[in-house]
MIKOLLUM-999344 format. One record per residue (C-alpha): residue number from 0; x, y, z. Coordinates in steps of 0.001 Angstrom, whole numbers, padded with zeros to 6 digits, m for minus. Example, Ala and Ser with C-alpha at 12.3 -4.5 7.8 and 13.67 -1.06 7.14 Angstrom:
2
> 0|012300|m004500|007800
> 1|013670|m001060|007140
This chain:
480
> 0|006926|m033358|012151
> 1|006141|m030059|012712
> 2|008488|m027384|010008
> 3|009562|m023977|010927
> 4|009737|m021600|007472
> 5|012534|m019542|007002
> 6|011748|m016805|004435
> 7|014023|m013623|003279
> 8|013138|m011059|000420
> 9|014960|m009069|m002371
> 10|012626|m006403|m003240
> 11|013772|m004604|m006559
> 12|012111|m000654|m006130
> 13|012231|000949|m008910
> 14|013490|004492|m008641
> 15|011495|007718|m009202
> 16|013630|009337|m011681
> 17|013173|011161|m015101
> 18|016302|008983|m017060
> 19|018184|006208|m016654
> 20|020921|005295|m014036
> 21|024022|005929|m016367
> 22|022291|007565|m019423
> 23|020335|010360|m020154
> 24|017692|008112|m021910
> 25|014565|008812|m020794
> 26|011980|006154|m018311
> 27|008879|006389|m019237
> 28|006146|003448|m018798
> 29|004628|002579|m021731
> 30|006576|003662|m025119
> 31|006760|001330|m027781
> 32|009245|m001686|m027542
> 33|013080|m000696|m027967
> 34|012442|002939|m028180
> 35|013925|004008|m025174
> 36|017165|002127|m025259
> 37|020414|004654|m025499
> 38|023599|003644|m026490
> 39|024757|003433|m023171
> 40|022015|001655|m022185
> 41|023083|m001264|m025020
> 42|026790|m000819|m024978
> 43|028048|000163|m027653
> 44|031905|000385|m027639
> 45|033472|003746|m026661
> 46|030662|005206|m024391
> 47|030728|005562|m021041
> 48|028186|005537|m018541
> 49|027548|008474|m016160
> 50|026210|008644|m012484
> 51|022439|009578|m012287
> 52|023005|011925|m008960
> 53|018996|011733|m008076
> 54|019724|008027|m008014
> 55|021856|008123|m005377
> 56|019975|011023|m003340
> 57|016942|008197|m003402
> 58|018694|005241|m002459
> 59|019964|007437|000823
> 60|016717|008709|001643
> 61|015401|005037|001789
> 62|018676|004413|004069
> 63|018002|006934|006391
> 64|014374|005984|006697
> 65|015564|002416|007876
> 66|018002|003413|010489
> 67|020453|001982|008081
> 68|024578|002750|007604
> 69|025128|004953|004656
> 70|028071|004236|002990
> 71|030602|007429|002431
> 72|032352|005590|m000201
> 73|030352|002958|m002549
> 74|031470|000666|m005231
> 75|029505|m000293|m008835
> 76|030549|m003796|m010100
> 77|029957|m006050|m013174
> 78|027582|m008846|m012716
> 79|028400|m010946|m015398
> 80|025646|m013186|m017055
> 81|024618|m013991|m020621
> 82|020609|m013398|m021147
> 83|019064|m012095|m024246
> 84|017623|m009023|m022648
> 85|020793|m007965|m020992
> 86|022340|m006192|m023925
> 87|026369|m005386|m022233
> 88|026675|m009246|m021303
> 89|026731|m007787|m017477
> 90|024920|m005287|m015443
> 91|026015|m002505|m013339
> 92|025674|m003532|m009884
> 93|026765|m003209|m006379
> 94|028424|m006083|m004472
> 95|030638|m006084|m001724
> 96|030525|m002535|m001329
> 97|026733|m001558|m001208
> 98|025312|002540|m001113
> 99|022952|001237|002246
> 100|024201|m001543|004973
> 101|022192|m002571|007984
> 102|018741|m000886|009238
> 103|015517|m002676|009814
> 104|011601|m002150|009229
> 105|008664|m002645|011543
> 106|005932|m004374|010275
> 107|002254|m004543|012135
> 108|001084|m008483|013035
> 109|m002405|m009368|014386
> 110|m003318|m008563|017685
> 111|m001643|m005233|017882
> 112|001731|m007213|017627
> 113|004862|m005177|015652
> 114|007759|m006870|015090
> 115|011338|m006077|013607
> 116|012473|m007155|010603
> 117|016186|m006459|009503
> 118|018157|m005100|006331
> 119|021136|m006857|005530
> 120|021766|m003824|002446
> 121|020194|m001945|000014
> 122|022382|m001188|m003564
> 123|022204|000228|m006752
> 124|022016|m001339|m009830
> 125|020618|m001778|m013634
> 126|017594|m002957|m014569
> 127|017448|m005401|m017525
> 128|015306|m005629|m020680
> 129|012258|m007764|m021180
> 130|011979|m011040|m022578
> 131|008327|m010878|m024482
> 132|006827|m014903|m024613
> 133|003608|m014323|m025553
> 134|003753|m011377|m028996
> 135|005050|m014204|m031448
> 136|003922|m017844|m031723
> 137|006865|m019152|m032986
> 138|009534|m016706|m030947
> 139|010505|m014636|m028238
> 140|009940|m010996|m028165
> 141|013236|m008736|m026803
> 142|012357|m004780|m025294
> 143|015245|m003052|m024470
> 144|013545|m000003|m022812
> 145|013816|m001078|m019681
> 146|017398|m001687|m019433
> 147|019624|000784|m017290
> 148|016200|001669|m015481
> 149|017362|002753|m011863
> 150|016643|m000176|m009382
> 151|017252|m000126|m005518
> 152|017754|m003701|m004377
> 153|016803|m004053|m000604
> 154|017700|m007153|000807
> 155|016133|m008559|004260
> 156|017847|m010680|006912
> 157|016214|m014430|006683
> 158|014075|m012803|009353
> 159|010291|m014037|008223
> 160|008767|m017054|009542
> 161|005424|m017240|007393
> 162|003825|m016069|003820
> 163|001572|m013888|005980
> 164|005359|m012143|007458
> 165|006131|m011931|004061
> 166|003082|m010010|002896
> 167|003476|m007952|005719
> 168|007181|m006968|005343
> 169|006346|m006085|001762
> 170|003203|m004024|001998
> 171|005189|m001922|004886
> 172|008202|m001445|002651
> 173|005842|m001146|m000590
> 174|003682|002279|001614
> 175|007331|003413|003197
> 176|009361|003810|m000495
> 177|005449|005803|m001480
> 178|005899|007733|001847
> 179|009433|008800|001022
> 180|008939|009503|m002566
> 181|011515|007100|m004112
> 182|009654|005022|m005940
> 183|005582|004893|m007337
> 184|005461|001423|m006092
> 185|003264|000239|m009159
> 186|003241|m003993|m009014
> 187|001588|m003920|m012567
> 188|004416|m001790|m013989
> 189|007219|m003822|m012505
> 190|007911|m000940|m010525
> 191|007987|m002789|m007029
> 192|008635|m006705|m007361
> 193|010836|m009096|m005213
> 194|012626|m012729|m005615
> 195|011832|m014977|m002363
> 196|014079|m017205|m000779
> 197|012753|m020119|001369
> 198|013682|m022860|003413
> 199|012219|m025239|006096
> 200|013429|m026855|009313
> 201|012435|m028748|012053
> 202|010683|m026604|014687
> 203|013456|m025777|017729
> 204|016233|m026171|014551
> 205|018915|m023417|014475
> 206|020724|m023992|011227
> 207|019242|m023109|008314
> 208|017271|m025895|005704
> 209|018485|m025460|002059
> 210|016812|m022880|000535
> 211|015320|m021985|m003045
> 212|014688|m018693|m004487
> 213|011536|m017692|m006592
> 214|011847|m015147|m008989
> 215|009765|m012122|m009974
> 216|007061|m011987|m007874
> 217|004877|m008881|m008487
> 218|001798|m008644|m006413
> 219|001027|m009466|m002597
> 220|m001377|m012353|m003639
> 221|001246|m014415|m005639
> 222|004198|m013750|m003168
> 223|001756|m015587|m000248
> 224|000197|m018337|m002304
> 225|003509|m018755|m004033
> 226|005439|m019226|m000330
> 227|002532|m021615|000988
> 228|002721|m024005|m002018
> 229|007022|m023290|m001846
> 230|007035|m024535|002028
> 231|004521|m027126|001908
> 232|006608|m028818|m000975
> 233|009929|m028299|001012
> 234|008254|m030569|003600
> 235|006526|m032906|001616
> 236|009981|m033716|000346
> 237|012000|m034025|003421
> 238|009230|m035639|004987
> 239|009363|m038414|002126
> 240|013371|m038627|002989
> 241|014342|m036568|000067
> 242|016827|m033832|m000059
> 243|015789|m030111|m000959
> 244|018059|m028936|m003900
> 245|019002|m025571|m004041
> 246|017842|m023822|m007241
> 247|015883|m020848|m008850
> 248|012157|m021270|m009377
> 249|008938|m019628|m011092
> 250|005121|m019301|m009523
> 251|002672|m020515|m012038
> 252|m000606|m018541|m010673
> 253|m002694|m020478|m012567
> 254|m001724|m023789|m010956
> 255|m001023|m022113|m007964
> 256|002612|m024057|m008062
> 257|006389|m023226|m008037
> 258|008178|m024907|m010891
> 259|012066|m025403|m011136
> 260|013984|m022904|m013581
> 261|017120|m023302|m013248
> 262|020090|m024135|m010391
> 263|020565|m021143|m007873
> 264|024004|m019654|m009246
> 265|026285|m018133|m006217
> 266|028373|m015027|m006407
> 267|031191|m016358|m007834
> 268|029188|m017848|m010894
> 269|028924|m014089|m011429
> 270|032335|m013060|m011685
> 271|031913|m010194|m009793
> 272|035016|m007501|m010553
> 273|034342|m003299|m009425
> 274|032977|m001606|m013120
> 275|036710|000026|m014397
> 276|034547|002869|m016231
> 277|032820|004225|m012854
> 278|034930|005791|m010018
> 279|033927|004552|m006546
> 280|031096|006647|m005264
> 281|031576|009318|m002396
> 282|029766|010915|m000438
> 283|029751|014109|002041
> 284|028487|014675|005131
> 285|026668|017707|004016
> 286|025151|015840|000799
> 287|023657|012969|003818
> 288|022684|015548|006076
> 289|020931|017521|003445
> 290|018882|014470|002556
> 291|018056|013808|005863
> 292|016720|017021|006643
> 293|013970|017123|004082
> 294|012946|013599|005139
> 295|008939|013595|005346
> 296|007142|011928|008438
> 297|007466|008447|008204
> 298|004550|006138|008272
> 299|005349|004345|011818
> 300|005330|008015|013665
> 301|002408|009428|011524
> 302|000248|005926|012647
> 303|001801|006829|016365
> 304|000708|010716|015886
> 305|m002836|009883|014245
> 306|m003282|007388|017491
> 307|m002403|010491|020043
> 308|m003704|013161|018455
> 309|m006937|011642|016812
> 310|m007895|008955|019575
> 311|m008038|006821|016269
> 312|m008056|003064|016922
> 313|m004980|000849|015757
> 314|m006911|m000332|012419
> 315|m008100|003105|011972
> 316|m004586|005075|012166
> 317|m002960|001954|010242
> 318|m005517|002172|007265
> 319|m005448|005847|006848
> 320|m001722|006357|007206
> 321|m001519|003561|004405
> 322|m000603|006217|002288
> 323|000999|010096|002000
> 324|m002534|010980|000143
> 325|m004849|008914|002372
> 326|m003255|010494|004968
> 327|m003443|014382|004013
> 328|m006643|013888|002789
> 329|m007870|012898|006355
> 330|m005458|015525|008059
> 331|m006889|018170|005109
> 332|m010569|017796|006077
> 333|m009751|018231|009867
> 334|m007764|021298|009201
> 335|m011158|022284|006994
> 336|m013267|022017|010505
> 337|m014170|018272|010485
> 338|m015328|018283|013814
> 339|m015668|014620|015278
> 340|m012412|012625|014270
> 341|m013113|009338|015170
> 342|m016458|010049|012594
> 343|m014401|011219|010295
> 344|m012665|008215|009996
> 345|m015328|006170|009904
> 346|m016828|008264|006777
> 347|m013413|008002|004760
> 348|m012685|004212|005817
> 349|m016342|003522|004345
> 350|m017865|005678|002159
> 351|m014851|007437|000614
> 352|m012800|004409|000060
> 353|m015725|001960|m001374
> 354|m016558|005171|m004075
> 355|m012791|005345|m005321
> 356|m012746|001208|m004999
> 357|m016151|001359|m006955
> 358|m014645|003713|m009431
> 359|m011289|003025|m010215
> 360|m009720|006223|m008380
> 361|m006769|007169|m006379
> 362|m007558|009335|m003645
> 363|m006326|012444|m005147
> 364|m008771|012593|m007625
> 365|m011521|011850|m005225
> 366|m014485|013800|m006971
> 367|m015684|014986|m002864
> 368|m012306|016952|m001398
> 369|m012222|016934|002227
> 370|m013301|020991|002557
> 371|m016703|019263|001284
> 372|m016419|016288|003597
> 373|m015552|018627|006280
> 374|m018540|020629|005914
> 375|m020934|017886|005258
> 376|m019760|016518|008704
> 377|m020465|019774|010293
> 378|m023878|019915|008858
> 379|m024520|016586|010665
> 380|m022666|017866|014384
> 381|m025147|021156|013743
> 382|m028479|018987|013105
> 383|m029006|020233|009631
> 384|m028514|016463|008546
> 385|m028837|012785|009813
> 386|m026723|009949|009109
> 387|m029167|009054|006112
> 388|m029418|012220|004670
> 389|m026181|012533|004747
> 390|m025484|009728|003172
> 391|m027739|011094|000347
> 392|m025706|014714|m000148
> 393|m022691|012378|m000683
> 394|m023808|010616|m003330
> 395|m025084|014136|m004799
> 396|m021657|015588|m003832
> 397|m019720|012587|m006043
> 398|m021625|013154|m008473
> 399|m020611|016780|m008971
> 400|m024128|018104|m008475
> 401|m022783|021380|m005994
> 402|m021964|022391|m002405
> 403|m023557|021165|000126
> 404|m025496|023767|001562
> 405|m026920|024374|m002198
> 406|m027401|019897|m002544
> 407|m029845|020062|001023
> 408|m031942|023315|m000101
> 409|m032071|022133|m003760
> 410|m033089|018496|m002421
> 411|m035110|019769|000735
> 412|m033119|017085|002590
> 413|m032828|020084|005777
> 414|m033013|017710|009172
> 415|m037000|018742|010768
> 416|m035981|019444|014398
> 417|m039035|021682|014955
> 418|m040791|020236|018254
> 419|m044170|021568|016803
> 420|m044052|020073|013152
> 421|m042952|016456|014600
> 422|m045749|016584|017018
> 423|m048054|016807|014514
> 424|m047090|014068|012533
> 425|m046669|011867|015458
> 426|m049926|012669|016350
> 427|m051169|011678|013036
> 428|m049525|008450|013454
> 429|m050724|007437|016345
> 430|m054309|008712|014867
> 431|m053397|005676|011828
> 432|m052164|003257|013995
> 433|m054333|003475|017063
> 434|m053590|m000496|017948
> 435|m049976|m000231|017606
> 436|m049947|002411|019716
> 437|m051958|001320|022590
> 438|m049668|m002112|022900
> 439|m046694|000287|023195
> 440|m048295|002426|025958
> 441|m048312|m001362|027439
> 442|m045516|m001843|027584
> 443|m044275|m003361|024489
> 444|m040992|m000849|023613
> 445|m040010|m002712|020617
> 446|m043018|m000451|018701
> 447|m041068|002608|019316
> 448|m038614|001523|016579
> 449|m042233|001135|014162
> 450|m043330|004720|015424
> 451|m039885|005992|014541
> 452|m039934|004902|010965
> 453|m043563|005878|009929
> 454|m042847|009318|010980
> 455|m039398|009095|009149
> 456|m040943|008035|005958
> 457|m044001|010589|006692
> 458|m040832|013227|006808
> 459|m038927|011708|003445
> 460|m036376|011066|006079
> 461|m035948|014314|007269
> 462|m036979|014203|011238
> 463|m034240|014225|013457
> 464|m033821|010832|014799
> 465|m033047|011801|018427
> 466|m035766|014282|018840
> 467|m038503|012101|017523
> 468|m037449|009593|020069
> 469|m037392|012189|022678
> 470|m041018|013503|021821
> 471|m042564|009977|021131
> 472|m041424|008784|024460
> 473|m043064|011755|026076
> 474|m046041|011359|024049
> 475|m046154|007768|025497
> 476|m045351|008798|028711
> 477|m047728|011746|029161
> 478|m050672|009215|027772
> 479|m049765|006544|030633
């Protein structure tokens, strides 16, 4: 039988903010366990939690960015549930009143395909703490730093239909929350992670299978294996006449399997009731508009615009609009004089990127910033430089050895265009490799690719590739 997947995502973003949701306690990665827990933040009796208002301004930006309803008038709830690392016995939450309802994201497929993927909501909440297995041999570990860290739960319609979907869904919402600022997207932090729910069904089925949910998946690799080894169970079992129960589940990565954790509670196991020590949330039209005003260029139009404008191929314009800093670094060296586009993308998609891959480096601190790319580009559309040699000053340039200009007259790496001084040394090669020569002159045109490289190496490299050509084939030809 032949199984349709059914997947749907809860991606927990962590907001970009400098304290917690309802304390003044600050969010810093890193500090030492249980040193950034207020008493808000562990609930001690008599405080009271208070509104972080850049919370909210980020959770409306995202909603606006996803063509999404924005509620006037919000409410926080208590989810209630007893965990170690959950110090109040509930967390702050948002239920059937959520900040963000509706919207949808486009997400690219192969073969230029985009298709739409919908919101169902997008709330506020509470992060928890952090249980700690692997410190103590004999215990468990609890850091409390994390809890009441500002989280913005999005939520998608059961809209997927493969791992690869998935991937896709998540690496568009993972460069859209960069884009608009709300979040720093780290996976290793915990900063951007999402449960999974997924359930199969018979191809040309319309109600949904039973589905299970797998929890805390934090990097693009483990959501798709974790998915393919999820569905391929699913059918093994209702293939062998079983019955898929509903429950929770972990992805072991090193047996590249789900495991059960514990049965999938519902709402009501939560005991949902609105928070009594926060008023509902409201918001003006002025606040909204305000936010929507200063909302940057999303990716989707800046891919569109870099298509237009550049005459950039779809992978091009996808991989450079990735992210806000790929994407003004490109736009940066253009405005610098960049002249070719379509070269200049080729020079960031491949030599830029490998150096920062090589070395560990975010764009912005790219040791080469796009003034110098610009103008090493211009030295090549001017004939100053080949492709080689250029090649060459960028190495010198990431290594911090100087300008340009100053790396090709320090070097002697300037391009020999001089009709005259190639003559010579084509004549001189044709003088060593009188055989060679004559099969050319018979006709044998593969040689002109030999003649082309002795002189190059004769020049260190430094002949200009189209004018030796040029004069070799008139050499042949006048000796014909």
């Amino acid at each position: 039988m032949k199984w349709e997947t059914v997947i749907g995502l809860e991606v927990h973003v962590q907001l970009l903010t400098e304290s917690k949701i309802f304390s003044a306690t600050p969010t810093r990665y890193g500090a030492p366990p249980n040193t950034q827990a207020g008493l808000i933040d562990l609930g001690y009796p008599g405080v009271l939690p208070v509104l972080n208002r850049r919370a909210v301004e980020l959770a409306v930006r995202l909603g606006l960015a996803i063509g999404a309803t924005v509620s006037r008038r919000s409410v926080f709830a208590r989810k209630n549930y007893f965990y170690p690392d959950l110090p109040k016995g509930y967390q702050i939450s948002q239920y059937d009143r959520p900040i963000v309802q509706g919207g949808a994201l486009e997400i690219p497929l192969p073969e230029g395909i985009v298709k739409r993927i919908g919101i169902t909501r997008a709330h506020l909440e509470e992060d928890a703490g952090k249980s700690v297995h692997d410190r103590f041999p004999d215990a468990t570990g609890i850091d409390l730093n994390r809890a009441g860290t500002p989280l913005l739960e999005i939520v998608s319609e059961p809209d997927l239909r493969s791992p690869a979907e998935a991937v896709a869904y998540l690496k568009s919402l993972h460069t859209l929350v960069r884009y608009l600022g709300i979040s720093d997207g780290n996976l290793q932090e915990g900063s951007f992670r999402c449960d999974a729910n997924l359930s199969v069904r018979p191809e040309g089925e319309t109600r949904l299978g039973t589905r299970t949910e797998i929890k805390n998946l934090n990097s693009f690799r483990f959501v798709e294996q974790a998915l393919r080894h999820e569905a391929d169970r699913q059918a093994g079992v209702l293939e062998a006449g079983g019955l898929v129960v509903q429950e929770t589940r972990l992805y072991d990565p090193d047996r590249r399997e789900t495991r059960p954790l514990r049965s999938k509670e519902e709402a009501h196991d939560y005991r949902y009731f609105p928070d009594p020590d926060l008023l509902p949330l409201v918001l003006e039209e002025s606040f909204i508009e305000r936010i929507r005003s200063a909302l940057p260029e999303l990716p989707t139009a800046k891919r569109e615009r870099f298509r237009s404008a550049y005459g950039l191929g779809p992978y091009d314009a996808a991989v450079l609009t990735q992210s806000r800093e790929l994407a003004d670094y490109y736009e940066s060296a253009r405005q610098a004089g960049a002249p070719d586009p379509k070269l200049l993308a080729n020079w960031i998609l491949s030599e830029v990127l490998a150096k920062l891959n090589r070395d560990h480096l975010e764009i912005d601190a790219a040791p080469v910033p796009p003034s110098a790319l610009a103008q090493l580009l211009i030295r090549i559309a001017d004939g100053t430089l080949s492709g080689p040699l250029a090649k060459t000053v960028f190495e010198a340039l990431w290594a911090g050895e100087g300008t340009v200009d100053a790396i090709v007259d320090a070097r002697g790496l300037r391009q020999v265009s001089d009709t005259a001084a190639l003559e010579q040394v084509i004549e001189e090669t044709i003088a060593s490799h009188g055989p060679q020569w004559r099969e050319y002159c018979a006709g044998r045109d593969k040689l002109l690719g030999f003649f082309v490289g002795q002189v190059m190496q004769a020049t260190r490299g430094r002949a200009n590739p189209q004018t030796l050509n040029a004069l070799i084939r008139k050499r042949r030809d006048g000796s014909s």
